[in-house]
C-alpha atoms as a printed R data frame, in Angstrom:
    type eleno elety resid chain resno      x       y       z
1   ATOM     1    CA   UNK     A     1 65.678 -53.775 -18.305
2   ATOM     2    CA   UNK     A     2 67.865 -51.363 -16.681
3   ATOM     3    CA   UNK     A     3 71.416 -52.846 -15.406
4   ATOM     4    CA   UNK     A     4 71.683 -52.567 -10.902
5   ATOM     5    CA   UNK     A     5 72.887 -48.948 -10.016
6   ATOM     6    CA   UNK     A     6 75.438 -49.534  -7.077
7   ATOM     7    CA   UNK     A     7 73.621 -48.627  -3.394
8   ATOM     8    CA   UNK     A     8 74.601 -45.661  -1.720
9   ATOM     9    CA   UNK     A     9 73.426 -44.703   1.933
10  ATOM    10    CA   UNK     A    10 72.367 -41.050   2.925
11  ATOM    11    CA   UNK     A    11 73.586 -41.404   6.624
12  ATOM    12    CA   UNK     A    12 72.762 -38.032   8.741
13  ATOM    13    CA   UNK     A    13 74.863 -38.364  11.679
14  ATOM    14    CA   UNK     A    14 74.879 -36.192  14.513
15  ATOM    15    CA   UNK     A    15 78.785 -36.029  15.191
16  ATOM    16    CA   UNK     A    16 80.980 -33.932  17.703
17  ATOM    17    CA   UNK     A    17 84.108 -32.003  15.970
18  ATOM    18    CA   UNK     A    18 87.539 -33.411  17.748
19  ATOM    19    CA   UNK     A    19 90.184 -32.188  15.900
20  ATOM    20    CA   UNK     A    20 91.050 -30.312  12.721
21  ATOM    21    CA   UNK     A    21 88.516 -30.776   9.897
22  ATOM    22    CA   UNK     A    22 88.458 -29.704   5.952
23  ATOM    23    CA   UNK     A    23 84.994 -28.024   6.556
24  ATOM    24    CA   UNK     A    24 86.466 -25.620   9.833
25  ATOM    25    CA   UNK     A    25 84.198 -26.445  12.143
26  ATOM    26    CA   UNK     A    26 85.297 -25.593  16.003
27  ATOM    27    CA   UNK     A    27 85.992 -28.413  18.394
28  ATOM    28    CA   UNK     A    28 83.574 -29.088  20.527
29  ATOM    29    CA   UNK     A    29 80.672 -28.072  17.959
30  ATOM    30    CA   UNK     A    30 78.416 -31.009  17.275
31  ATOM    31    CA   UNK     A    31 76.671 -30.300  14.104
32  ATOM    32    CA   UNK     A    32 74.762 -32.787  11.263
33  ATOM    33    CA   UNK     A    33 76.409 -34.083   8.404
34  ATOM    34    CA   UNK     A    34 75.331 -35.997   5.417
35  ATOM    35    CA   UNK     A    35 77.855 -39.078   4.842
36  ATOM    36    CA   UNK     A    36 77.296 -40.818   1.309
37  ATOM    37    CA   UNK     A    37 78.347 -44.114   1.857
38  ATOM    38    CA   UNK     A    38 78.811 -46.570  -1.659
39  ATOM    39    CA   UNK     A    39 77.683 -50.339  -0.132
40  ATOM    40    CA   UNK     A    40 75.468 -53.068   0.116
41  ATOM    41    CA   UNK     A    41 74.964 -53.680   3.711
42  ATOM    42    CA   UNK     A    42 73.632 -50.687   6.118
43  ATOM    43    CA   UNK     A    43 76.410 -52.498   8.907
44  ATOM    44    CA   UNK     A    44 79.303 -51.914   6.844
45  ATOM    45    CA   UNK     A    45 77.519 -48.487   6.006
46  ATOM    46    CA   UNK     A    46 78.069 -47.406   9.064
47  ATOM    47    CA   UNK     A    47 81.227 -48.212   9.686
48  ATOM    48    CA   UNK     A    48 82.820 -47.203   7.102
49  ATOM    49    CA   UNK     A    49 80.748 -43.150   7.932
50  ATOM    50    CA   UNK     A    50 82.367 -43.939  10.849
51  ATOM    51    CA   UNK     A    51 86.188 -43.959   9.149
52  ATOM    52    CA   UNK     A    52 85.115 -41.153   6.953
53  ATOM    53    CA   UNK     A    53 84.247 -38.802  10.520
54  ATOM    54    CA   UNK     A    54 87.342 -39.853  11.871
55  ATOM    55    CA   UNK     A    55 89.448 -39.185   8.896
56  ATOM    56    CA   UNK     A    56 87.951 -35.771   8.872
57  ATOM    57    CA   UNK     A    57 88.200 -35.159  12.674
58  ATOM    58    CA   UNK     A    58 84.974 -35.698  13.793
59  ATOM    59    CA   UNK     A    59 83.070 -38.743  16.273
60  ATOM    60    CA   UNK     A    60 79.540 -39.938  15.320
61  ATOM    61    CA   UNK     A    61 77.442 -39.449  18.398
62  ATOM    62    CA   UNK     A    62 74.126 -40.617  16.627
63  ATOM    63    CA   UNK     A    63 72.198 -41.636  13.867
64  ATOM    64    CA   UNK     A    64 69.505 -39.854  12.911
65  ATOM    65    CA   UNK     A    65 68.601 -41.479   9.620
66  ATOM    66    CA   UNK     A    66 69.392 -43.703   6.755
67  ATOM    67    CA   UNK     A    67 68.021 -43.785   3.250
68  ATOM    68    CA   UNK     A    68 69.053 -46.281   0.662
69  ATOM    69    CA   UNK     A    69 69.498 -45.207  -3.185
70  ATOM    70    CA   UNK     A    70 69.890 -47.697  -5.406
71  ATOM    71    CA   UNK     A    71 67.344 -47.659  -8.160
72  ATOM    72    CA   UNK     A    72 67.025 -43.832 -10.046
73  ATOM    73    CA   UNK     A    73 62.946 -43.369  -8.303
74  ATOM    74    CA   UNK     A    74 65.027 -43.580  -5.335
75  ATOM    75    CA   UNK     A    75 66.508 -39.793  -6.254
76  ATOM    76    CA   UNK     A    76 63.369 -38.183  -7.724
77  ATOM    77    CA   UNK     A    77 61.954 -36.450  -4.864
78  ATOM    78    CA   UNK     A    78 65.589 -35.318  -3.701
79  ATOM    79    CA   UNK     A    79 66.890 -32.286  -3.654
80  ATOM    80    CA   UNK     A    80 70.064 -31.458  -6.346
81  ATOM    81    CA   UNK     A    81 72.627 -31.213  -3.965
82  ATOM    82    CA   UNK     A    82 71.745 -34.843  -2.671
83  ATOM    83    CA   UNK     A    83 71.305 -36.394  -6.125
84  ATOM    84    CA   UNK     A    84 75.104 -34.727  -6.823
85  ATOM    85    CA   UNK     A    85 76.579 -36.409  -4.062
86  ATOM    86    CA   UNK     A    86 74.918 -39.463  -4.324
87  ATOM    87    CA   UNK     A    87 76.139 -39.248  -8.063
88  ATOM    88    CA   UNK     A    88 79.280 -38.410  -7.181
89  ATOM    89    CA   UNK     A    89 79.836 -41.356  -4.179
90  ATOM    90    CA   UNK     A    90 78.546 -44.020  -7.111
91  ATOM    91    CA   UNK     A    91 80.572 -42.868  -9.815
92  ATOM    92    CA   UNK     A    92 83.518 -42.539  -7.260
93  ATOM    93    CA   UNK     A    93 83.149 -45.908  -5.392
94  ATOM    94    CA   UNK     A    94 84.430 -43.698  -2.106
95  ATOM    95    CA   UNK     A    95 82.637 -42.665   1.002
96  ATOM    96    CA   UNK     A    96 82.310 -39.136   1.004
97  ATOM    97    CA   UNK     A    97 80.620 -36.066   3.151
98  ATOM    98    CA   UNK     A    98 77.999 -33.602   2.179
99  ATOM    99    CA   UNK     A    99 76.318 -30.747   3.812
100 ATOM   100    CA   UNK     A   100 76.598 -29.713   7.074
101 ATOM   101    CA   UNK     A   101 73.764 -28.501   9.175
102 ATOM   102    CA   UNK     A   102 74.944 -26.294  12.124
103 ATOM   103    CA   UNK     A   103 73.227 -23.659  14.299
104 ATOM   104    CA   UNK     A   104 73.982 -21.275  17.124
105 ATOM   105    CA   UNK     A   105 72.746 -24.150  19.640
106 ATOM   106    CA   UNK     A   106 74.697 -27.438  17.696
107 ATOM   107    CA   UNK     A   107 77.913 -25.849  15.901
108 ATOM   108    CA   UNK     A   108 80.304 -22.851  14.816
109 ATOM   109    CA   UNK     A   109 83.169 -22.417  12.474
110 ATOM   110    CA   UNK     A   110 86.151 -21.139  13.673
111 ATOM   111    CA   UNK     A   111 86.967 -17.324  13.008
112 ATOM   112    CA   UNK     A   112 87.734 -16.661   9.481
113 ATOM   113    CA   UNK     A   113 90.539 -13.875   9.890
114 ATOM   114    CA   UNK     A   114 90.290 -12.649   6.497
115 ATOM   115    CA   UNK     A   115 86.828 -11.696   7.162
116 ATOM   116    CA   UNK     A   116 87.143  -9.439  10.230
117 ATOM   117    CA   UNK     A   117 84.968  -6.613  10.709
C-alpha cells in the first residue's frame, strides 16, 4: 500500500494582467495560466490561485477548468511540463504558476528592448 500523495489542483484561469508581473505580460492582456495549487478542498483552491494572481499582478476573470492530482494514475496521461509542476507544487507545499497560453487575440508581452530589430 502506497502512503496518500498530497492533492494538488491544475486550475486554468482565464486572468486579465493589472500590474507588473514576473512573466512580462502587458496590462490589459488577458491570457491563460496554469495555477498549481497544493490542498484538499477545490474552495480553498481557488482562493488561494486567487492570492497567487494577485501576488503576481494579475485578476482571475474565469475558470476554465480544474483537475485534481492526488494519486500517481492521476499524472500518467499528462504532459512533462505538468507532471514537473505538479511535482514541484507537492514537494514545495506552495501555490505556484505554470504556463501561460497567450495569442494575438487574448495577450502580448511587453517589448523586449534587447531584442529590437
Amino acid at each position: 500500500m502506497s502512503a496518500t500523495l498530497q492533492r494538488v489542483w491544475l486550475i486554468l484561469t482565464k486572468v486579465r494582467v493589472v500590474a507588473e508581473n514576473p512573466i512580462g505580460l502587458t496590462l490589459g492582456s488577458e491570457p491563460l495560466v496554469q495555477c498549481f495549487i497544493p490542498e484538499t478542498a477545490i474552495e480553498v483552491a481557488l482562493s488561494q490561485t486567487d492570492r497567487l494572481l494577485q501576488s503576481e499582478g494579475m485578476r482571475r476573470v474565469d475558470v476554465m477548468s480544474c483537475s485534481s492530482f492526488d494519486r500517481p494514475e492521476d499524472q500518467e496521461e499528462s504532459p512533462d511540463f505538468v507532471k514537473r509542476d505538479v511535482h514541484q507544487a507537492r514537494s514545495s507545499g506552495k501555490p505556484l504558476t505554470g504556463t501561460f497560453f497567450t495569442s494575438p487575440d487574448t495577450a502580448t508581452f511587453e517589448k523586449d528592448e534587447t531584442h529590437d530589430g
